[in-house]
C-alpha positions as CSV (number, residue, x, y, z in Angstrom):
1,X,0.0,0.0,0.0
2,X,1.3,3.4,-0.8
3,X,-0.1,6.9,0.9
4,X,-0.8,9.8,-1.5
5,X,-0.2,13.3,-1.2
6,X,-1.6,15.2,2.0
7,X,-3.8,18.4,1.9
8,X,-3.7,19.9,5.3
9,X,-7.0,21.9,6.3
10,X,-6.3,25.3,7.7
11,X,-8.9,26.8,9.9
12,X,-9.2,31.1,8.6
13,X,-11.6,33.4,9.4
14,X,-11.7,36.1,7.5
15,X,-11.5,35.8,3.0
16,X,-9.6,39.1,2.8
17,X,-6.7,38.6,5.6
18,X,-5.8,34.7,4.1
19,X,-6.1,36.3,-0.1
20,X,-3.5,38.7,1.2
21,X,-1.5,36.2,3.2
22,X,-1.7,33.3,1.1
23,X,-2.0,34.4,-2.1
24,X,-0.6,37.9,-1.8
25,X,2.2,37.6,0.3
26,X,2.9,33.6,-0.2
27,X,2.3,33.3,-3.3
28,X,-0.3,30.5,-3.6
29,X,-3.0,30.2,-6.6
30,X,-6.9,29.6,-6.2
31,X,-7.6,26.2,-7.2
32,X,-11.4,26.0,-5.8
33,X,-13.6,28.4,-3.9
34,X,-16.6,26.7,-2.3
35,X,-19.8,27.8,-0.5
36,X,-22.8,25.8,0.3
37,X,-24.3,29.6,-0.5
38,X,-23.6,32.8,-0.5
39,X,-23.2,34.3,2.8
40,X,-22.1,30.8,4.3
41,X,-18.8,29.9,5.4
42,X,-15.4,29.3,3.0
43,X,-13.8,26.6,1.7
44,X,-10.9,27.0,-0.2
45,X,-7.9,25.0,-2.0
46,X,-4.7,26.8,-3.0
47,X,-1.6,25.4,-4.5
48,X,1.9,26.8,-5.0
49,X,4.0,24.4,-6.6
50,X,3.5,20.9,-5.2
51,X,2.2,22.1,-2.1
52,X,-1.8,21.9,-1.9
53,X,-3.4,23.6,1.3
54,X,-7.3,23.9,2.2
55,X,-8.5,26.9,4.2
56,X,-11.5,26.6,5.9
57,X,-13.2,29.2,7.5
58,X,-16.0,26.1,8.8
59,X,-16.3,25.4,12.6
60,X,-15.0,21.8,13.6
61,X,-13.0,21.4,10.0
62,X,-9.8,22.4,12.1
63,X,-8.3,24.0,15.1
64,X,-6.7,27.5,15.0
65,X,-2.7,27.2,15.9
66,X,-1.8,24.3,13.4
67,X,2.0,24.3,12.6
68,X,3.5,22.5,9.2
69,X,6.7,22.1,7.8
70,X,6.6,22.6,4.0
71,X,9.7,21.4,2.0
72,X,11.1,24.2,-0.8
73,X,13.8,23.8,-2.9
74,X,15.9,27.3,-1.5
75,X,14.3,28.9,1.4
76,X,16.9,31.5,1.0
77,X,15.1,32.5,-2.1
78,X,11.4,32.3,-0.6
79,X,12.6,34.7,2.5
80,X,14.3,37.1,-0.3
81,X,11.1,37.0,-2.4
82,X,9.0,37.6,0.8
83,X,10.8,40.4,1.8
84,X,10.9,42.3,-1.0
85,X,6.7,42.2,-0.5
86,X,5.1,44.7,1.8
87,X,3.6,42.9,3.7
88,X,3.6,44.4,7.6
89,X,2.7,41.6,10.0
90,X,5.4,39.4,9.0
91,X,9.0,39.9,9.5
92,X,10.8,36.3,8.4
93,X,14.0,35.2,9.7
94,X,16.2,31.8,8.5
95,X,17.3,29.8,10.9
96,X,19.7,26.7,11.6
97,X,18.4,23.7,12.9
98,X,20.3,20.8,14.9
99,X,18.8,18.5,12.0
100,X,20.7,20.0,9.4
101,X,17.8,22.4,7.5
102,X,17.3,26.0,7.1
103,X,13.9,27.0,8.5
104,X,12.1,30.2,7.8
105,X,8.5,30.4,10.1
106,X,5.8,32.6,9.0
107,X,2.7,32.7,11.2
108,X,-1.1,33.5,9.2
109,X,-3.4,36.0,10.7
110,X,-5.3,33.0,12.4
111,X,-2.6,31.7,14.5
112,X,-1.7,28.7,12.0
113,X,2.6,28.6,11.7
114,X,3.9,27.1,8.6
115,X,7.8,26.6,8.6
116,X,9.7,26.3,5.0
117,X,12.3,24.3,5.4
118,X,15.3,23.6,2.7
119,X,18.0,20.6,4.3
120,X,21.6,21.7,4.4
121,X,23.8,18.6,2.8
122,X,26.9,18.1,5.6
């Protein structure tokens, strides 16, 4: 038996502050935007690359404070592309980890962290 790709669910709040963060800032792409109707709650895929993330702004679909580790090819890159952004509630820094990656944490306006890592070959 082999396990396919995973699509974490991200619990959000509010449309505009995770378009901005996610797809403003990160640089993610709508794939789907879903709503049993209008007025209702949101539920939304986005992609960047080979990372697929849900955002759901539905009670009981996830848990505010989530943290993930997201593999890029050169978080150098990503923390040089964020920063030329303005984008004031985020202030990235790279850091060196005992197990030999390069992190860079960004937290979303609804407590969720996600860490970019890249590994460092010894």
């Amino acid at each position: 038996m082999q396990f396919g790709k995973t699509t974490p669910i991200l619990r959000s709040f509010d449309e505009a502050k995770a378009r901005a963060f996610y797809l403003e800032y990160l640089g993610f792409s709508v794939v789907f935007v879903h709503r049993f109707e209008p007025g209702l709650p949101l539920y939304m895929g986005i992609v960047r690359g080979d990372c697929s993330l849900h955002l759901s702004e539905h009670h009981g679909d996830a848990t505010p404070g989530a943290s993930m580790r997201i593999e890029v090819s050169d978080v150098d890159a990503l923390l040089a592309e964020l920063q030329a952004k303005d984008y004031a509630h985020a202030r990235p820094q790279l850091q060196a980890t005992p197990w030999h990656t390069r992190d860079m944490t960004v937290a979303d306006p609804f407590g969720n962290r996600l860490t970019f890592t890249t590994a460092i070959s010894n």
